[in-house]
C-alpha positions as CSV (number, residue, x, y, z in Angstrom):
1,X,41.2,-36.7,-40.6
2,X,38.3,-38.3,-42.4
3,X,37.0,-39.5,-46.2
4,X,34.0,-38.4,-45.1
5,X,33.5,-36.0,-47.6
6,X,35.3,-37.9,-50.7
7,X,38.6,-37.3,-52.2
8,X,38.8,-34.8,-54.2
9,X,40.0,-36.0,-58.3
10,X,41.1,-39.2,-56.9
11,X,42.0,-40.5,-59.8
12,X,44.8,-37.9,-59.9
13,X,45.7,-38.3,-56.2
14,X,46.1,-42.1,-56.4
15,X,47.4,-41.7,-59.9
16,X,50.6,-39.7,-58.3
17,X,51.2,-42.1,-55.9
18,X,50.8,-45.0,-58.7
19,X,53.5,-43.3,-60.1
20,X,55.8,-42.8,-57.5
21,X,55.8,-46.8,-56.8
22,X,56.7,-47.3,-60.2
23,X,59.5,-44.8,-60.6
24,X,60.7,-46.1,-57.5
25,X,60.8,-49.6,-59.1
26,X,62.1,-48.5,-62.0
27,X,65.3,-47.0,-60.4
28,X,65.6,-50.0,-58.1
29,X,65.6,-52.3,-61.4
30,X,68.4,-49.7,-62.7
31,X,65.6,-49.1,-65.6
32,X,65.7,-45.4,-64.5
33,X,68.9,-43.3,-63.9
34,X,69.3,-43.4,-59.6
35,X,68.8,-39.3,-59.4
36,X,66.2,-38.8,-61.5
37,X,64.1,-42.0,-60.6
38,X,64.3,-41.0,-56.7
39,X,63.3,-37.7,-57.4
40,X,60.7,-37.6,-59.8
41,X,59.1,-40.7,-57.9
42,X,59.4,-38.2,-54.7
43,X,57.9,-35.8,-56.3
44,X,54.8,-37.8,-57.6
45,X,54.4,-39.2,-54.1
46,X,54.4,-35.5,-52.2
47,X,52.0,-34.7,-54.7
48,X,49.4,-37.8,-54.2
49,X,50.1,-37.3,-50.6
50,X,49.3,-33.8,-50.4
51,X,46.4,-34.2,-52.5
52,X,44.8,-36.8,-49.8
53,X,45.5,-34.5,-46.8
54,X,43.6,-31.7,-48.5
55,X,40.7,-33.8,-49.0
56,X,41.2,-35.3,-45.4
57,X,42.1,-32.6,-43.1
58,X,42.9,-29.0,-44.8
59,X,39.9,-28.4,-46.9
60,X,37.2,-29.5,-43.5
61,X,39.2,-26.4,-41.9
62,X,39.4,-24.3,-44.9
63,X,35.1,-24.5,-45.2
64,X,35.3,-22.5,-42.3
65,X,37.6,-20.1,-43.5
66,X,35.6,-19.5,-46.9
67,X,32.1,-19.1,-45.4
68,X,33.7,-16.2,-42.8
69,X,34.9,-14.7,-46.2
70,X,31.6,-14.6,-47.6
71,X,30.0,-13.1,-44.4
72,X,28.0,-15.8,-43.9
73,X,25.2,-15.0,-40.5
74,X,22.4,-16.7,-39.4
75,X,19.4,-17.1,-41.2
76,X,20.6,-16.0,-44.1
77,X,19.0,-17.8,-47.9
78,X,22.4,-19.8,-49.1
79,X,23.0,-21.9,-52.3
80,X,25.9,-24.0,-52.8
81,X,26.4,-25.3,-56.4
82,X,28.2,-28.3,-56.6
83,X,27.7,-29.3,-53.3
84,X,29.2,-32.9,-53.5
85,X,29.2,-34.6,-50.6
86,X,28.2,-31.4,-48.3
87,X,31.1,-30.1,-47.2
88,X,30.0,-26.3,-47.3
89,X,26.4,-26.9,-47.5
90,X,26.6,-28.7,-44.1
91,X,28.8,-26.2,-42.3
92,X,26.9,-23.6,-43.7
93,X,23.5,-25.3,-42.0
94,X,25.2,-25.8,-38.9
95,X,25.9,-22.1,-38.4
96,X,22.1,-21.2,-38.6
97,X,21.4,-20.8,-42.7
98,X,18.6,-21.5,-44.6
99,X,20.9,-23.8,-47.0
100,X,19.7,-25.5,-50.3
101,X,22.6,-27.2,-52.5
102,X,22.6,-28.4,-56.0
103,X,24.5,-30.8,-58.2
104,X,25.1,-32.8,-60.8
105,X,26.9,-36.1,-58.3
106,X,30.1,-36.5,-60.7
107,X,31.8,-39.5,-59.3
108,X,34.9,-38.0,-61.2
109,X,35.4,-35.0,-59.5
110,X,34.9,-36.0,-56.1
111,X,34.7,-39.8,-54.9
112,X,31.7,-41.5,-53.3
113,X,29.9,-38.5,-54.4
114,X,26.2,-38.3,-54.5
115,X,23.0,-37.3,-52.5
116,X,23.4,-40.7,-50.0
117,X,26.8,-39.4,-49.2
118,X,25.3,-36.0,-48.7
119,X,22.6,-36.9,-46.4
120,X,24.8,-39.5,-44.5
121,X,27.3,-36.3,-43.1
122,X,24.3,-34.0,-42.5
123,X,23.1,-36.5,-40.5
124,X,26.5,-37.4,-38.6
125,X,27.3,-33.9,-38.1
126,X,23.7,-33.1,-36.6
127,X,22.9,-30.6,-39.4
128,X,19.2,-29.4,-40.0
129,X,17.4,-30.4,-43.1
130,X,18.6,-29.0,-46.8
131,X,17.4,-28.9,-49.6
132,X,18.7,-30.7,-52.4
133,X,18.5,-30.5,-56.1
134,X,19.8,-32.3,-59.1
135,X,21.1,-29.9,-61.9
136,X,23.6,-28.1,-63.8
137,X,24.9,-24.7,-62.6
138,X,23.9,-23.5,-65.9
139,X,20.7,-24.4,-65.5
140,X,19.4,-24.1,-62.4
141,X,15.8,-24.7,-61.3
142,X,15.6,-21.4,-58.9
143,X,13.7,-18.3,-59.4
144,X,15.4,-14.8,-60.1
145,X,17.1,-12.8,-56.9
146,X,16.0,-16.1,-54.4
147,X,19.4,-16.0,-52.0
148,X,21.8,-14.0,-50.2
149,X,24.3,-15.5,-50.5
150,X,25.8,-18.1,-53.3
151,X,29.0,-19.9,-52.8
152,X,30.7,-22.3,-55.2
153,X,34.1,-24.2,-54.5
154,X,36.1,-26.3,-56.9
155,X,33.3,-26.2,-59.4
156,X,33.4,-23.8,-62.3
157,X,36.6,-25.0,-64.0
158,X,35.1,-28.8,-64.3
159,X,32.9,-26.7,-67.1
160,X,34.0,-27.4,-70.7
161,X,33.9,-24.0,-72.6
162,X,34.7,-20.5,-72.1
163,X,31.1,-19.7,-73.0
164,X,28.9,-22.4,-70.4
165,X,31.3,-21.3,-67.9
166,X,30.0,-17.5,-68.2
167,X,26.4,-18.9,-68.4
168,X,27.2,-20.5,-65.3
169,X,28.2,-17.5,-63.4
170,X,25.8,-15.8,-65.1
171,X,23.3,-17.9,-63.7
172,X,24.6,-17.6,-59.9
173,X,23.9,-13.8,-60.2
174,X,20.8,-14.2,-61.5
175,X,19.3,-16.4,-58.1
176,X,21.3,-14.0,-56.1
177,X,19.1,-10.8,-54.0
178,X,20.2,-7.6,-54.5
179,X,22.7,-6.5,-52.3
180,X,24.0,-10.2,-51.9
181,X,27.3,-11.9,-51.9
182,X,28.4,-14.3,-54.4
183,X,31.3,-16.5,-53.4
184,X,33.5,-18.7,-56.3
185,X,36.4,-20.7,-55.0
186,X,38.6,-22.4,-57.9
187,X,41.7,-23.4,-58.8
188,X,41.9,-21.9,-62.2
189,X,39.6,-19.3,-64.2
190,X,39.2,-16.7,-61.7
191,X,40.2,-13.9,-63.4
192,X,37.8,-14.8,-66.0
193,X,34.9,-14.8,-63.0
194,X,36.0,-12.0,-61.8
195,X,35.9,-10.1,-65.1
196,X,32.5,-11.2,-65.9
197,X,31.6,-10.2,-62.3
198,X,32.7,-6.9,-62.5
199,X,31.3,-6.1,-66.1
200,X,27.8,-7.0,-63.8
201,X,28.2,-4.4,-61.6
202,X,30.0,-6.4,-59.4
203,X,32.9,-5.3,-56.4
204,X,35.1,-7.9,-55.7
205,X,37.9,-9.4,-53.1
206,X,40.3,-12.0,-54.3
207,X,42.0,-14.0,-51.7
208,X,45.0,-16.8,-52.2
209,X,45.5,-19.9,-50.8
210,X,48.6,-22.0,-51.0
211,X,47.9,-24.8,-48.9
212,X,44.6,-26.2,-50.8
213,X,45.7,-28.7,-53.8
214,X,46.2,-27.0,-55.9
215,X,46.5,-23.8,-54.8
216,X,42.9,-21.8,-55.2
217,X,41.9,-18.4,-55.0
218,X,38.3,-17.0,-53.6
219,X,36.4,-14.3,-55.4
220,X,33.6,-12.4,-52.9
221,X,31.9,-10.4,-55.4
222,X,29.1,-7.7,-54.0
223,X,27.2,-5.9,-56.6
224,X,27.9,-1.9,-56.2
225,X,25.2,0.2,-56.2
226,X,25.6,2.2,-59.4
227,X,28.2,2.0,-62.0
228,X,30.6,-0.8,-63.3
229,X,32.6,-2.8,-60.2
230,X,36.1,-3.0,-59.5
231,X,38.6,-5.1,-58.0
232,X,39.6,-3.9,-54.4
233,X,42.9,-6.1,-53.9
């Protein structure tokens, strides 16, 4: 287990457990009825609890787990958007990629974040070089069809707006070769990517995970070769 790459939200992750320590006061003052102050306090604590093992332990395994999805190999071009503190950018470099990462280094969203952080675990995990950019995934400062493959994770919902989300996928298919894959973990949204994604052209996978806080799902999105995509699960 490490904090090595940040708590995710954690202000909501200490919030919970804030919570819990208070209900549990509360029902030991008798200020709160004994049933519901034990189990609502219980529940606030499982939840700040869980939270901090997923930024800890599950979500250093689960990187794995998405870049196999996304059929990551060797040499490939790869962008991650919102790379934070590096957790897929790194793992991404390690296994041979040609990695550059951008972000905006929200403090918010993910503790400790920012490019010192960043460099700090590529260094400690013995990753090669990446390059890193500052800027908005609506925005970004890369040329048209640029990677193979373009993975984002717990990013696109922290976008205000129906409309600068779809500019945001928007402009992941626009850096992305033909013939590449575009990867989008979230926690919430996704049938909104993949509708936008398959109104481009795009086939997509959706896969489900229930031990990430929250629960997420993974969209792998390959543009077909003629036609309008489809979902295949």
């Amino acid at each position: 287990m490490t904090t090595r790459y940040g708590i995710d939200a954690p202000y909501g992750a200490f919030g919970f457990i804030l919570l819990a320590i208070l209900y549990a006061a509360g029902t030991l003052c008798g200020m709160i009825p004994l049933f519901w102050g034990w189990l609502t306090g219980a529940l606030f604590l499982v939840l700040g609890l869980w939270m901090l093992l997923y930024s800890t332990a599950i979500k250093l395994s689960h990187r794995h787990r998405i870049l196999a999805l996304s059929g990551l190999k060797p040499d490939m071009k790869v962008l991650d958007i919102g790379t934070g503190r590096g957790l897929l950018a790194i793992a991404a470099a390690q296994k041979g990629a040609d990695v550059s990462a951008i972000d905006k280094w929200s403090g918010w969203d993910l503790g400790g974040n920012g490019r010192d952080a960043f460099e700090k675990n590529r260094r400690a995990e013995g990753a090669p070089e990446i390059d890193l950019y500052d800027g908005l995934a609506q925005d970004m400062p890369f040329p048209d069809k640029t990677f193979d493959l373009v993975i984002s994770h717990f990013v696109v919902h922290n976008i205000s707006g129906r409309k600068e989300r779809e500019r945001a996928i928007a402009e992941m298919v626009r850096v992305l070769k033909p013939g590449g894959t575009l990867a989008v973990s979230d926690i919430k949204n996704t049938s909104q990517y993949r509708e936008i994604l398959e109104e481009n052209g795009f086939q997509t996978r959706t896969y489900s995970f229930y031990y990430t806080f929250p629960f997420s799902k993974l969209i792998i999105a390959v543009r077909t070769p003629v036609g309008t995509g489809r979902s295949i699960c």
